[in-house]
Predicted model as a PDB file, atoms N, CA, C, CB and O in Angstrom, pLDDT in the B-factor column:
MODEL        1                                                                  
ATOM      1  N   UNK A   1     -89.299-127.016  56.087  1.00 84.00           N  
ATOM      2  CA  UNK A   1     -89.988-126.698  57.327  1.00 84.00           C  
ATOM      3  C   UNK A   1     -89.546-127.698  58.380  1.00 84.00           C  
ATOM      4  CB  UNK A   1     -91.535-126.719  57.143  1.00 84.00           C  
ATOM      5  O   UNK A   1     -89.288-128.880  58.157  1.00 84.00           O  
ATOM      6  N   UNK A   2     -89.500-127.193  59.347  1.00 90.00           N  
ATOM      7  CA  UNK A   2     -88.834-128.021  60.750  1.00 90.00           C  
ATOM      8  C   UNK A   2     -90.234-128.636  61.052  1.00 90.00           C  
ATOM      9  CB  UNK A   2     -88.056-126.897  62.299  1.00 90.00           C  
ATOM     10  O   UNK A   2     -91.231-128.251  60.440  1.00 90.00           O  
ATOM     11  N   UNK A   3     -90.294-129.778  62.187  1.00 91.00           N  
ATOM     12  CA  UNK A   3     -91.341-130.521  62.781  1.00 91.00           C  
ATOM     13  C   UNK A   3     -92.513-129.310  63.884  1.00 91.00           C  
ATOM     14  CB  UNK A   3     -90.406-131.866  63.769  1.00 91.00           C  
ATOM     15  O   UNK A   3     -93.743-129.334  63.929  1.00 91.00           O  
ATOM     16  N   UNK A   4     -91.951-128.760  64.327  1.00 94.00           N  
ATOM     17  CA  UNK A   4     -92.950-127.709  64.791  1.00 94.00           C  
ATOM     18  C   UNK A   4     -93.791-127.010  64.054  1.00 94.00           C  
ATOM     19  CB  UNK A   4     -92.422-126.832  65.344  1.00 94.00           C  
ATOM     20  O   UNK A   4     -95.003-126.890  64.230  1.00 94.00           O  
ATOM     21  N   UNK A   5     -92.988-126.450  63.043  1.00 95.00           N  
ATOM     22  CA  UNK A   5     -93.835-125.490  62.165  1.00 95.00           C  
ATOM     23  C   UNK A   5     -94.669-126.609  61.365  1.00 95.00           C  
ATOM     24  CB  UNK A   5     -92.845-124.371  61.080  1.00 95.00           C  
ATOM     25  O   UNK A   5     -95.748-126.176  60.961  1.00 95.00           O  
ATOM     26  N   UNK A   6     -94.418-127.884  61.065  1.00 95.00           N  
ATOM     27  CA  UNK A   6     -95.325-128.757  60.797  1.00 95.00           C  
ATOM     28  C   UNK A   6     -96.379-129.239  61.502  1.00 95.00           C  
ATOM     29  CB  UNK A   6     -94.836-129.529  60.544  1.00 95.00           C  
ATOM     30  O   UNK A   6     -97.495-129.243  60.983  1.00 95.00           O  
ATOM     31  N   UNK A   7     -96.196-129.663  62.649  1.00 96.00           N  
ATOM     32  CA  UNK A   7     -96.985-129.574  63.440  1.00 96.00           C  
ATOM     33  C   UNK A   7     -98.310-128.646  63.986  1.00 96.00           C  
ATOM     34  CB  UNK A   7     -96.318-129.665  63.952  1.00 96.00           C  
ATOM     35  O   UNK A   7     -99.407-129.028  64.392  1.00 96.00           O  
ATOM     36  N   UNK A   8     -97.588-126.856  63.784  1.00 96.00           N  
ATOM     37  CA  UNK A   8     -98.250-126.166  63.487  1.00 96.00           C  
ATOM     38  C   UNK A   8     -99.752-125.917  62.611  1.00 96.00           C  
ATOM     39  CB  UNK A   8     -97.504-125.831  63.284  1.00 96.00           C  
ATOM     40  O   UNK A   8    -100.871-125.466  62.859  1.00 96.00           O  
ATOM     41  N   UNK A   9     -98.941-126.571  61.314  1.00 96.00           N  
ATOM     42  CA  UNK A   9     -99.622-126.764  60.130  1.00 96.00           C  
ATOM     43  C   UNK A   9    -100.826-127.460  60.161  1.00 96.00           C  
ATOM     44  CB  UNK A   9     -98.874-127.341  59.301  1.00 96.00           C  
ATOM     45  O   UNK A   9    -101.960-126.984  60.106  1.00 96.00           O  
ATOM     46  N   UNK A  10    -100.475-128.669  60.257  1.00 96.00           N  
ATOM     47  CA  UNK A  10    -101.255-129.737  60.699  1.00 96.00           C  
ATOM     48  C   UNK A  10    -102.355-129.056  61.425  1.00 96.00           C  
ATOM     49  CB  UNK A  10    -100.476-130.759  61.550  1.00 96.00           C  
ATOM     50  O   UNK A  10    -103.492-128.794  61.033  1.00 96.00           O  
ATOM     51  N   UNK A  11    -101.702-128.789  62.726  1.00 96.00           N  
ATOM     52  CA  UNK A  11    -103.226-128.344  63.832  1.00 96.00           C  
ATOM     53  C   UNK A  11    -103.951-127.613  63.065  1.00 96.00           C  
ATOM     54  CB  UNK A  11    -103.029-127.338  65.337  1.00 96.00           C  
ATOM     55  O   UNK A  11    -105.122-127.992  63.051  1.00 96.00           O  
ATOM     56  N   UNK A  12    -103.705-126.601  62.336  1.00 96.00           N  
ATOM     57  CA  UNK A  12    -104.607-125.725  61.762  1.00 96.00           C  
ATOM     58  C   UNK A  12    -105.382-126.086  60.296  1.00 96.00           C  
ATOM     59  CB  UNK A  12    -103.832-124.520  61.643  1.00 96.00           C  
ATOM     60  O   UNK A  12    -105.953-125.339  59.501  1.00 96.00           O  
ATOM     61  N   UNK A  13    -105.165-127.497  60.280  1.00 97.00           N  
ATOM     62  CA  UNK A  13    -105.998-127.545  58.745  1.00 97.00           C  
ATOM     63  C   UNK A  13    -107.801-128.460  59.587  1.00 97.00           C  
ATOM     64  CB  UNK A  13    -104.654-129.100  57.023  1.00 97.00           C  
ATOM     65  O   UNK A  13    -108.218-128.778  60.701  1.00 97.00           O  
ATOM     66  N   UNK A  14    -108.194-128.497  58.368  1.00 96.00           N  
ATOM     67  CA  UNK A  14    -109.726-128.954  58.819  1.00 96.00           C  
ATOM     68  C   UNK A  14    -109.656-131.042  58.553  1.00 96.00           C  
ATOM     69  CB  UNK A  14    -111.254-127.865  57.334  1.00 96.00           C  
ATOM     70  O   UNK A  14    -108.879-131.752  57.914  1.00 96.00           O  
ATOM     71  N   UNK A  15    -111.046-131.399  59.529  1.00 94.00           N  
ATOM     72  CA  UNK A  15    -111.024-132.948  59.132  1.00 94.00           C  
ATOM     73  C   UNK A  15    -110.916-133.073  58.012  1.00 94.00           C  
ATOM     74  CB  UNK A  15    -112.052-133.749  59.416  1.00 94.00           C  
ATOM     75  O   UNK A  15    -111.349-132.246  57.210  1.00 94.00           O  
ATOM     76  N   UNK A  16    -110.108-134.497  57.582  1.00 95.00           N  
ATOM     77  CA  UNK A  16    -110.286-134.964  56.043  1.00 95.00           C  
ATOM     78  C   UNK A  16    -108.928-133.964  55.062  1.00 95.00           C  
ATOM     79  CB  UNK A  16    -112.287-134.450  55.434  1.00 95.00           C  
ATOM     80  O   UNK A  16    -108.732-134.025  53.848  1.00 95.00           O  
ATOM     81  N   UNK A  17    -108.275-133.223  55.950  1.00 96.00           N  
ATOM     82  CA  UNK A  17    -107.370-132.526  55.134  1.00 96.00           C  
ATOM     83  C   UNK A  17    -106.204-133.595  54.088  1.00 96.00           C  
ATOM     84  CB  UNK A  17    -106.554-131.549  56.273  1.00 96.00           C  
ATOM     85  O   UNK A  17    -105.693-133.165  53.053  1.00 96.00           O  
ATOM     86  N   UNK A  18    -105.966-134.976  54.621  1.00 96.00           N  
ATOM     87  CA  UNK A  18    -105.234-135.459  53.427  1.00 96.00           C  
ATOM     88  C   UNK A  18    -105.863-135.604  52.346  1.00 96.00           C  
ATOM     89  CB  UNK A  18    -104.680-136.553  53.572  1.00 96.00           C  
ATOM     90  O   UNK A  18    -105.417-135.309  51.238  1.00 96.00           O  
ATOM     91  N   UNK A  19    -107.176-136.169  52.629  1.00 97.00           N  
ATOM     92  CA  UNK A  19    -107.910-136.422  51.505  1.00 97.00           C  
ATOM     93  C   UNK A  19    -107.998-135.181  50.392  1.00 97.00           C  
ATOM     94  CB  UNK A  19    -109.255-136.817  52.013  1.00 97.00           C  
ATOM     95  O   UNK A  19    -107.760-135.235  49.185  1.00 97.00           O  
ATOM     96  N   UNK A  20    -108.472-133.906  51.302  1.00 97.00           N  
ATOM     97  CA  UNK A  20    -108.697-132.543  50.066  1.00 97.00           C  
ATOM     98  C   UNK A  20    -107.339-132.068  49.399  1.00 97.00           C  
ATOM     99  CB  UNK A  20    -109.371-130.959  50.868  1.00 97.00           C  
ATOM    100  O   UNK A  20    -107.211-131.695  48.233  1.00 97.00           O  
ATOM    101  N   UNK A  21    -106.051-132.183  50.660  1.00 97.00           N  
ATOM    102  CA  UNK A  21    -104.973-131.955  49.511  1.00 97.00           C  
ATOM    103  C   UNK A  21    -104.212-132.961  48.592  1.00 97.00           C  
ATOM    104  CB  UNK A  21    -103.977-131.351  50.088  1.00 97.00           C  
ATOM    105  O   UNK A  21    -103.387-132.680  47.723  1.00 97.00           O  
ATOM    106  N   UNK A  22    -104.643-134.136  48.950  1.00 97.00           N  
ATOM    107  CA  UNK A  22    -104.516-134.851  47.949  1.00 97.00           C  
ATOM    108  C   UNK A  22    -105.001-134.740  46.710  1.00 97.00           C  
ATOM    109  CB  UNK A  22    -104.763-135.692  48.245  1.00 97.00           C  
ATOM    110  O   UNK A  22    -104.344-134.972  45.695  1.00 97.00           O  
ATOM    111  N   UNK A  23    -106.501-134.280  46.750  1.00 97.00           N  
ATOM    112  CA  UNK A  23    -107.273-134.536  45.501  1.00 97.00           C  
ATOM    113  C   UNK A  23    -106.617-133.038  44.357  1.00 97.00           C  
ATOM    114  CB  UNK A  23    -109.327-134.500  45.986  1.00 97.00           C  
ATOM    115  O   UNK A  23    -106.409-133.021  43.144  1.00 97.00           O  
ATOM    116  N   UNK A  24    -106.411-131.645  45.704  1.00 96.00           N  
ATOM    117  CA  UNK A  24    -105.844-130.742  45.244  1.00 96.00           C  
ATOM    118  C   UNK A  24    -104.664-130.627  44.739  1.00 96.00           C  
ATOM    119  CB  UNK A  24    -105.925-130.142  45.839  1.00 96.00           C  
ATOM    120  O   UNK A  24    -104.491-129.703  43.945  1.00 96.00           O  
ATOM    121  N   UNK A  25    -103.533-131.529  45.059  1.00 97.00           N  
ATOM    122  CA  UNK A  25    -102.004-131.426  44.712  1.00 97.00           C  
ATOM    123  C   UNK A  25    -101.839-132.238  43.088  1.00 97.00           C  
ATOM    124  CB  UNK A  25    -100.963-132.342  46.127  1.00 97.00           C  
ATOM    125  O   UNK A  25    -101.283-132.017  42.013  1.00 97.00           O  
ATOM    126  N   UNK A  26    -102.933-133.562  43.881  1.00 97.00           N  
ATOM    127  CA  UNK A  26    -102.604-134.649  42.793  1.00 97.00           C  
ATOM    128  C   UNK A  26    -101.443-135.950  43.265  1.00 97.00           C  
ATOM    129  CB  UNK A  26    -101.921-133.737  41.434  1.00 97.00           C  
ATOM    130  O   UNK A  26    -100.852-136.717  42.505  1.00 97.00           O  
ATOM    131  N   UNK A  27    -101.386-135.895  44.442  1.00 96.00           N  
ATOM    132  CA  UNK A  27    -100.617-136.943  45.199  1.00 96.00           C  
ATOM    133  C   UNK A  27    -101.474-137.872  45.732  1.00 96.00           C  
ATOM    134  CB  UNK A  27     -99.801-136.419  46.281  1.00 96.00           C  
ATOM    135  O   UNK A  27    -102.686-137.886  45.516  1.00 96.00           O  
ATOM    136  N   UNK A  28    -100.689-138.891  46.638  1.00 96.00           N  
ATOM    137  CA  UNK A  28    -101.660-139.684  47.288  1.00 96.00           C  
ATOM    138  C   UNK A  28    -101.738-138.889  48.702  1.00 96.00           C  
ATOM    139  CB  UNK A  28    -101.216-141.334  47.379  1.00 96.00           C  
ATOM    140  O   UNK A  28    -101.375-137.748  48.988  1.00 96.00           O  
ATOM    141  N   UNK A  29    -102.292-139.824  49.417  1.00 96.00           N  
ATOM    142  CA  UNK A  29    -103.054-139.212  50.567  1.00 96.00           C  
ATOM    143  C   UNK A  29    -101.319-139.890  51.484  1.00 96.00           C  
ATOM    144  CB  UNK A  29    -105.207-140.067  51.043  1.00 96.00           C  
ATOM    145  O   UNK A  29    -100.590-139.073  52.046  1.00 96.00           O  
ATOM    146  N   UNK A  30    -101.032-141.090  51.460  1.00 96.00           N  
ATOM    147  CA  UNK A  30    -100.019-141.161  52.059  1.00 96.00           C  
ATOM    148  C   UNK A  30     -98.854-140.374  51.863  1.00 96.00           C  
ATOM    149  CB  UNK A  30     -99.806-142.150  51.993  1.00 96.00           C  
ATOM    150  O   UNK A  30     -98.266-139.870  52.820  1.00 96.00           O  
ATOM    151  N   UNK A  31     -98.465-140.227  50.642  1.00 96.00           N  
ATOM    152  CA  UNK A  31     -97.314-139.150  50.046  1.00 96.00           C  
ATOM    153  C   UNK A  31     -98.047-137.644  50.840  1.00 96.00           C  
ATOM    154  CB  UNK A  31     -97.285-139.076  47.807  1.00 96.00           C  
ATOM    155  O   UNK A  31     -96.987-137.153  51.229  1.00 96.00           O  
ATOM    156  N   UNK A  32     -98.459-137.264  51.017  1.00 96.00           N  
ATOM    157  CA  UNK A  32     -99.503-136.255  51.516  1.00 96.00           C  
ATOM    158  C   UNK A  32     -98.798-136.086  53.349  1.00 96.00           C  
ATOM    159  CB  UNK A  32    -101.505-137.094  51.325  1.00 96.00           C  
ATOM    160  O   UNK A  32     -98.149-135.185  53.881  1.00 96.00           O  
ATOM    161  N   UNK A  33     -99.337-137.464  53.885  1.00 96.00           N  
ATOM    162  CA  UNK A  33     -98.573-137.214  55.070  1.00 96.00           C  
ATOM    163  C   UNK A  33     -97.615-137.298  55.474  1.00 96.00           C  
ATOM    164  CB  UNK A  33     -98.773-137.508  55.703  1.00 96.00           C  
ATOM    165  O   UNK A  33     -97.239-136.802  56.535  1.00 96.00           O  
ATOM    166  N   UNK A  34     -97.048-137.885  54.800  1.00 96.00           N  
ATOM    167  CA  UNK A  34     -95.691-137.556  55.080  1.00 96.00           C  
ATOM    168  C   UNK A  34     -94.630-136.552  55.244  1.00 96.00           C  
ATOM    169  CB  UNK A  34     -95.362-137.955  54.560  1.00 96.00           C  
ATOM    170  O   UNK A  34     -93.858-136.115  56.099  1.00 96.00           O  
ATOM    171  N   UNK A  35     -95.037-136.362  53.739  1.00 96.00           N  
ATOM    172  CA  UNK A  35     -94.831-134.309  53.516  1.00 96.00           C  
ATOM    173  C   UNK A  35     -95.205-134.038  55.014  1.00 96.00           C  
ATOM    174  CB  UNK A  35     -96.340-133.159  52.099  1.00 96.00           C  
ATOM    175  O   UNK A  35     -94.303-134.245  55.825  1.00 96.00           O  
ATOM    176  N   UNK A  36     -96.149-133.698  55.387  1.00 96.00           N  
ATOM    177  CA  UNK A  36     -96.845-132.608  56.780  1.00 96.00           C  
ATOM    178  C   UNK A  36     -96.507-133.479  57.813  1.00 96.00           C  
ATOM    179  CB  UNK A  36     -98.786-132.213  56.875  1.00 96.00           C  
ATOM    180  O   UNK A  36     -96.926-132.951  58.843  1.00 96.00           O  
ATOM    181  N   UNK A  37     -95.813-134.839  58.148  1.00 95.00           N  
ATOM    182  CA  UNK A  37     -95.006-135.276  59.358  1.00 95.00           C  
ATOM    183  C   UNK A  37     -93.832-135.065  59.357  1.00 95.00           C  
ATOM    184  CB  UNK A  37     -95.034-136.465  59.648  1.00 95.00           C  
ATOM    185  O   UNK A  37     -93.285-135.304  60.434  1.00 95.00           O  
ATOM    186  N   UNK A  38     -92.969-134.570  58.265  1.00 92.00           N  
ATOM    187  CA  UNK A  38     -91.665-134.556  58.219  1.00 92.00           C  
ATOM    188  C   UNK A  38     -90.933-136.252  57.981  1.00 92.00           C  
ATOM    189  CB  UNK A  38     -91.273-133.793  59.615  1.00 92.00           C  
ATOM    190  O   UNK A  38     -89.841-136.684  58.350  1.00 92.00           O  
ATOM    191  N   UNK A  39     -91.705-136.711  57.456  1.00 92.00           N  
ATOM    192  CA  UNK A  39     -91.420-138.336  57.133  1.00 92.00           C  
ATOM    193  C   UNK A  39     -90.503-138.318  55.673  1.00 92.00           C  
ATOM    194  CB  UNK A  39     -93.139-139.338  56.867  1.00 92.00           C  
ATOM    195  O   UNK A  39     -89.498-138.990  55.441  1.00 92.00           O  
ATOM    196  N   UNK A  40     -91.152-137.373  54.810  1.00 85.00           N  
ATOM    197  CA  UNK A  40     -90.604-137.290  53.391  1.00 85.00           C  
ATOM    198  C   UNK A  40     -90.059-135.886  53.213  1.00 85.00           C  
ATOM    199  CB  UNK A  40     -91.740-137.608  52.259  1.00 85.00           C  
ATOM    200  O   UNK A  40     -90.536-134.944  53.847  1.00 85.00           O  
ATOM    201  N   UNK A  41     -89.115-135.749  52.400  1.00 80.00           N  
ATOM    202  CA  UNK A  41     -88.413-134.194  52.014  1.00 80.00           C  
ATOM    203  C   UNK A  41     -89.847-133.332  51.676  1.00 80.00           C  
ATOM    204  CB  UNK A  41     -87.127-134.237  50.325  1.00 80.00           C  
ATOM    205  O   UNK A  41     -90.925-133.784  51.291  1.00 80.00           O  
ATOM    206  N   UNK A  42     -89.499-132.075  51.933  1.00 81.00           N  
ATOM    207  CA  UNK A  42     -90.291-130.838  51.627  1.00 81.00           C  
ATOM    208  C   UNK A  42     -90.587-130.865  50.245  1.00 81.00           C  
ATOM    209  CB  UNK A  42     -89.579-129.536  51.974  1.00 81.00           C  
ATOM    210  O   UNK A  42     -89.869-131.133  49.281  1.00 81.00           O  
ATOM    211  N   UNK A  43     -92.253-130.409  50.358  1.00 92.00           N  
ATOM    212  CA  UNK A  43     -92.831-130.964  48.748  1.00 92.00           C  
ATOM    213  C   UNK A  43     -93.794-129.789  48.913  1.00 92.00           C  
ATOM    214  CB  UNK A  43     -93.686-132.874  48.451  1.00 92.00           C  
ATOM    215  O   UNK A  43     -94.950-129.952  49.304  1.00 92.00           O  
ATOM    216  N   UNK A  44     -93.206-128.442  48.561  1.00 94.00           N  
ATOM    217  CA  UNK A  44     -93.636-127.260  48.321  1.00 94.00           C  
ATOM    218  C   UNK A  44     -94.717-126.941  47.885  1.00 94.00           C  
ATOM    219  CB  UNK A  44     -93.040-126.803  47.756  1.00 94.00           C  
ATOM    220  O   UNK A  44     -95.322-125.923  48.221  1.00 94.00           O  
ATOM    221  N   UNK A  45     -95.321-128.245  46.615  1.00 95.00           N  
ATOM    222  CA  UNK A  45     -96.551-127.437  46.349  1.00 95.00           C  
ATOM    223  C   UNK A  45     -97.479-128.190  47.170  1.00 95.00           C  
ATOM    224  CB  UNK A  45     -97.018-127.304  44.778  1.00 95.00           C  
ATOM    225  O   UNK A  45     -98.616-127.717  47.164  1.00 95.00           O  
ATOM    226  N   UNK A  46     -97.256-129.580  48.110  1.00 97.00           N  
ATOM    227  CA  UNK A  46     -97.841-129.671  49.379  1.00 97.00           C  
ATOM    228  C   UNK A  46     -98.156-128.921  50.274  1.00 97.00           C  
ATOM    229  CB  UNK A  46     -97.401-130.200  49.888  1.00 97.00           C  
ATOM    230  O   UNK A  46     -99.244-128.666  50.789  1.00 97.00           O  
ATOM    231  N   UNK A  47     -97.020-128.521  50.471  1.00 96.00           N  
ATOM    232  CA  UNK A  47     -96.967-127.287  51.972  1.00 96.00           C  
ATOM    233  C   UNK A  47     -97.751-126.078  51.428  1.00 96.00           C  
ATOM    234  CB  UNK A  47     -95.064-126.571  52.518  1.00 96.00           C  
ATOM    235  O   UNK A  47     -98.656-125.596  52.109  1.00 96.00           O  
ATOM    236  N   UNK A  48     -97.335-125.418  49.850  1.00 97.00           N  
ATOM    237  CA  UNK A  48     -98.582-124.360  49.676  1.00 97.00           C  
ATOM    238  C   UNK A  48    -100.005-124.629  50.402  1.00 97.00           C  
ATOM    239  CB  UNK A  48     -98.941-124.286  48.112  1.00 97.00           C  
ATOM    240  O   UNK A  48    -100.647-124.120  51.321  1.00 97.00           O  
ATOM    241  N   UNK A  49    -100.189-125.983  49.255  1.00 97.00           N  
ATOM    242  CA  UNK A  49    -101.938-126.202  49.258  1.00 97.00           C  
ATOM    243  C   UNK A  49    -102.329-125.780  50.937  1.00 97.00           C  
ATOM    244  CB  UNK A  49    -102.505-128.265  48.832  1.00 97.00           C  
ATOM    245  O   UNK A  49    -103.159-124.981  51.371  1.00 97.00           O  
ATOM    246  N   UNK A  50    -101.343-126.693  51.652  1.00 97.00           N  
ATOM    247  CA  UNK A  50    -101.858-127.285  52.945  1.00 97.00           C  
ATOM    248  C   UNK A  50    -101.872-125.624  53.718  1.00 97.00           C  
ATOM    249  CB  UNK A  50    -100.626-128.742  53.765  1.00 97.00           C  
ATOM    250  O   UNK A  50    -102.876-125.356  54.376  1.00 97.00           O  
ATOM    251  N   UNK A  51    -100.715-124.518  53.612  1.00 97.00           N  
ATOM    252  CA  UNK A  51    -101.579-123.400  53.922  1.00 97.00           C  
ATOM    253  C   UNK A  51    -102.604-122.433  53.396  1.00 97.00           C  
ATOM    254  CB  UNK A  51    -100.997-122.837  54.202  1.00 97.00           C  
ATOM    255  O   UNK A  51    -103.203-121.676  54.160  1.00 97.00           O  
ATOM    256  N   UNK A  52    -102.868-122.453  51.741  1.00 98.00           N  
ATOM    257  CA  UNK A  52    -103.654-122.081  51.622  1.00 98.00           C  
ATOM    258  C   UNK A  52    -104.743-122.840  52.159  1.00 98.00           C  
ATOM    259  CB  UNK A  52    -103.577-121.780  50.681  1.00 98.00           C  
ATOM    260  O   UNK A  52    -105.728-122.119  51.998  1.00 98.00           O  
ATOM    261  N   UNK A  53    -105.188-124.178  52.851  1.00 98.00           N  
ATOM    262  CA  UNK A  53    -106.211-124.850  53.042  1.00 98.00           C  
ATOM    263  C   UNK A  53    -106.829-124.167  54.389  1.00 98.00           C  
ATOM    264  CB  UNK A  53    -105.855-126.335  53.071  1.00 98.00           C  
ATOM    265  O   UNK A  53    -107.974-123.873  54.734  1.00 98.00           O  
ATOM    266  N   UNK A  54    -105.048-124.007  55.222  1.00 97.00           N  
ATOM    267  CA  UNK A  54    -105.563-123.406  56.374  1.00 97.00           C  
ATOM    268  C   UNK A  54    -105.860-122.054  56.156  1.00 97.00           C  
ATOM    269  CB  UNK A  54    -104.711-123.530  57.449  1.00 97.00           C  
ATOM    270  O   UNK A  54    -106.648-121.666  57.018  1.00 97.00           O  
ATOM    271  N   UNK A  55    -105.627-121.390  55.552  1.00 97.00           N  
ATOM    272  CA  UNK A  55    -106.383-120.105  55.572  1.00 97.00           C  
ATOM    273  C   UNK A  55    -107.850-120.059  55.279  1.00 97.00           C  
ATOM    274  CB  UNK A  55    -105.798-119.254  54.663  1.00 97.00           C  
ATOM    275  O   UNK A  55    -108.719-119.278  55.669  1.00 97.00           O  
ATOM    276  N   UNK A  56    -107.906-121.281  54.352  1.00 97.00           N  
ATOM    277  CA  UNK A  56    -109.169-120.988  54.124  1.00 97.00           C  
ATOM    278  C   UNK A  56    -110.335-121.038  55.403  1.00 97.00           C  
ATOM    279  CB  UNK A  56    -109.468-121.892  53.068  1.00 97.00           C  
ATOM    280  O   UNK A  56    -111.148-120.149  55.657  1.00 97.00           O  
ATOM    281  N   UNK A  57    -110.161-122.366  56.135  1.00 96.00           N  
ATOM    282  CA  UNK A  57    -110.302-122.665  57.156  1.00 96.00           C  
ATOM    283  C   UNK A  57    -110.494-121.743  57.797  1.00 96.00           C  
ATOM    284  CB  UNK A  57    -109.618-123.272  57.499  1.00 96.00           C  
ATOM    285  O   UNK A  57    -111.606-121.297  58.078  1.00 96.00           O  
ATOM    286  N   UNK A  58    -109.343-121.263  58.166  1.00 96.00           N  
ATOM    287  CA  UNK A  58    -109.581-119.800  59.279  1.00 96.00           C  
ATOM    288  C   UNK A  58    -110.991-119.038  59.005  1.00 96.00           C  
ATOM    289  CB  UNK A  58    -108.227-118.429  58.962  1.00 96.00           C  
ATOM    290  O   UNK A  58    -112.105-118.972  59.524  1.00 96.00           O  
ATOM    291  N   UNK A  59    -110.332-118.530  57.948  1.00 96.00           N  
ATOM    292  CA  UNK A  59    -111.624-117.478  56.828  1.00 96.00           C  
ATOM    293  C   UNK A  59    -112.782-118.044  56.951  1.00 96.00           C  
ATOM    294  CB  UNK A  59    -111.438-117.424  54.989  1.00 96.00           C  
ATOM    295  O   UNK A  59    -113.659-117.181  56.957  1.00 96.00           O  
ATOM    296  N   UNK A  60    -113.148-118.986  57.041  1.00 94.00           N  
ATOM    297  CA  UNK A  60    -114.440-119.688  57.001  1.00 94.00           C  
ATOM    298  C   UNK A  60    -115.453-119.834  58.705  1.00 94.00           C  
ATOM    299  CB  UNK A  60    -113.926-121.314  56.361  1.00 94.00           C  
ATOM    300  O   UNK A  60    -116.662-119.694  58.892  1.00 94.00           O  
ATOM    301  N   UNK A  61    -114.501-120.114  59.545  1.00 94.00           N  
ATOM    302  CA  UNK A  61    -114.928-120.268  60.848  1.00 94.00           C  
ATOM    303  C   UNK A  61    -114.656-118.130  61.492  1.00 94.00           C  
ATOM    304  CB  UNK A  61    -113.636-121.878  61.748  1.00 94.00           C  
ATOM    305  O   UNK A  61    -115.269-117.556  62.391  1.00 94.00           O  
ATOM    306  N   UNK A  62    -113.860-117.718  60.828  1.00 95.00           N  
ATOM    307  CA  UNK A  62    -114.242-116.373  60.957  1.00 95.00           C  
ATOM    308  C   UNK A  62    -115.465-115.781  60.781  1.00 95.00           C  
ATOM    309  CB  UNK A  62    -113.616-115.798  60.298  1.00 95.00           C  
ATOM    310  O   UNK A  62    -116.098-115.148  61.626  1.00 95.00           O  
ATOM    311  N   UNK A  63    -115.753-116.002  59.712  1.00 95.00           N  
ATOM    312  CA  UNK A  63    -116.769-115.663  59.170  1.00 95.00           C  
ATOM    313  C   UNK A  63    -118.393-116.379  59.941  1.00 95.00           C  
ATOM    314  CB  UNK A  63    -116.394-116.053  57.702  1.00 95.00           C  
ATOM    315  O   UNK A  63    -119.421-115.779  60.253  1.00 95.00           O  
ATOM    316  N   UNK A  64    -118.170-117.323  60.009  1.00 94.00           N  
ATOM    317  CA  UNK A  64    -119.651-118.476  61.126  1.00 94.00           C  
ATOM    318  C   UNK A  64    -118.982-117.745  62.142  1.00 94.00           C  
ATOM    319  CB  UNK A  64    -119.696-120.839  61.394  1.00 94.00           C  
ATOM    320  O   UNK A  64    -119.973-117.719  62.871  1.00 94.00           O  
ATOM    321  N   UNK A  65    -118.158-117.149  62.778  1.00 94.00           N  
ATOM    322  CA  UNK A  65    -118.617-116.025  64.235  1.00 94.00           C  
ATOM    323  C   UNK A  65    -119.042-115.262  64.002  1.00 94.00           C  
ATOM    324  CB  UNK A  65    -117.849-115.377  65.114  1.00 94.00           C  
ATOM    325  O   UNK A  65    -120.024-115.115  64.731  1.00 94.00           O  
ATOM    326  N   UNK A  66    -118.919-114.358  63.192  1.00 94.00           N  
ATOM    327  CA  UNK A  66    -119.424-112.629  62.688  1.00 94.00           C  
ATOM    328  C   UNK A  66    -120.675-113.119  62.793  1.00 94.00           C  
ATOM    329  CB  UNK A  66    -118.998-111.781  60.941  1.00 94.00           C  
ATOM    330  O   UNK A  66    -121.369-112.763  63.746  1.00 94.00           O  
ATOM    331  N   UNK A  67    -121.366-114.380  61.441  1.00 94.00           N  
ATOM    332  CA  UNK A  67    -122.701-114.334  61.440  1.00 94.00           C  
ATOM    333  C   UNK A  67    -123.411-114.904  62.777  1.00 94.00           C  
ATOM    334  CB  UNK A  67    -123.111-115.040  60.254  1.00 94.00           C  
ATOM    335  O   UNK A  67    -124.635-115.016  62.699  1.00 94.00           O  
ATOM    336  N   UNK A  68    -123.094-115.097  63.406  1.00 94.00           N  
ATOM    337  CA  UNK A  68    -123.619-115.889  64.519  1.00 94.00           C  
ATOM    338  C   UNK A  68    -123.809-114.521  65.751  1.00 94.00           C  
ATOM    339  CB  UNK A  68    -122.357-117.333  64.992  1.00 94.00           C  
ATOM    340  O   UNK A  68    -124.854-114.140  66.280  1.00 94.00           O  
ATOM    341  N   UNK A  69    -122.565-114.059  65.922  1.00 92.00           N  
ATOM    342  CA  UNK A  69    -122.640-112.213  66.076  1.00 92.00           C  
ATOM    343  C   UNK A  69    -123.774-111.348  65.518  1.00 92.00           C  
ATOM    344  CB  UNK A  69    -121.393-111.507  65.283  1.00 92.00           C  
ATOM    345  O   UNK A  69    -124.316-110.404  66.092  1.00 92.00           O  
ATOM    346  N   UNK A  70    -123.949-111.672  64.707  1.00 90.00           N  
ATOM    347  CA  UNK A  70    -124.655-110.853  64.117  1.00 90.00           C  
ATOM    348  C   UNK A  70    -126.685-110.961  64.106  1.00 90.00           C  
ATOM    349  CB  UNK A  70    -123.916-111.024  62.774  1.00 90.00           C  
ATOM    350  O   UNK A  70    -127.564-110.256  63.612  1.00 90.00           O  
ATOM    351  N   UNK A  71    -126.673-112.312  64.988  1.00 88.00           N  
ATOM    352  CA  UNK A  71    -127.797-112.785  64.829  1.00 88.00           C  
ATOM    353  C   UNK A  71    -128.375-111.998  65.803  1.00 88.00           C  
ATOM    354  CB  UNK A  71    -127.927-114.170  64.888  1.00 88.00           C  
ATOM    355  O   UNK A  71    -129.578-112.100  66.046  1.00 88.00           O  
TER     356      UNK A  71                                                      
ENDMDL                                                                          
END                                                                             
C-alpha cells in the first residue's frame, strides 16, 4: 500500500486502534505503526485487521444513526 491509501486507513480506524490491532494481530503496538505509516514493509495480516477494524467502525456508527433516526 502507498502512503495515501495508508493514510486513508488510518483516518478511518477508531481511538486506541494500535492498541486493538495489536492485541488482535499479536504484534506490538509500535511494529503496528509502522506497518500503517509506511515506516516498515507491508504486513498483510496488519493491513487486514486494520480494515476489517475499519469496517467495523463504520458498521457501528452506521448503525448509532439509524437508531438515533429512529427515535
Amino acid at each position: 500500500m502507498n502512503i495515501i491509501e495508508l493514510d486513508k486507513l488510518r483516518k478511518s480506524l477508531p481511538k486506541r486502534w494500535m492498541a486493538t490491532l495489536s492485541e488482535r494481530t499479536g504484534k506490538s503496538k509500535v511494529y503496528v505503526w509502522q506497518v500503517l505509516n509506511g515506516k516498515e514493509r507491508n504486513n498483510n495480516a496488519i493491513i487486514d485487521a486494520a480494515i476489517i477494524l475499519a469496517k467495523e467502525t463504520k458498521a457501528r456508527e452506521e448503525n448509532r444513526k439509524l437508531a438515533i433516526t429512529n427515535l
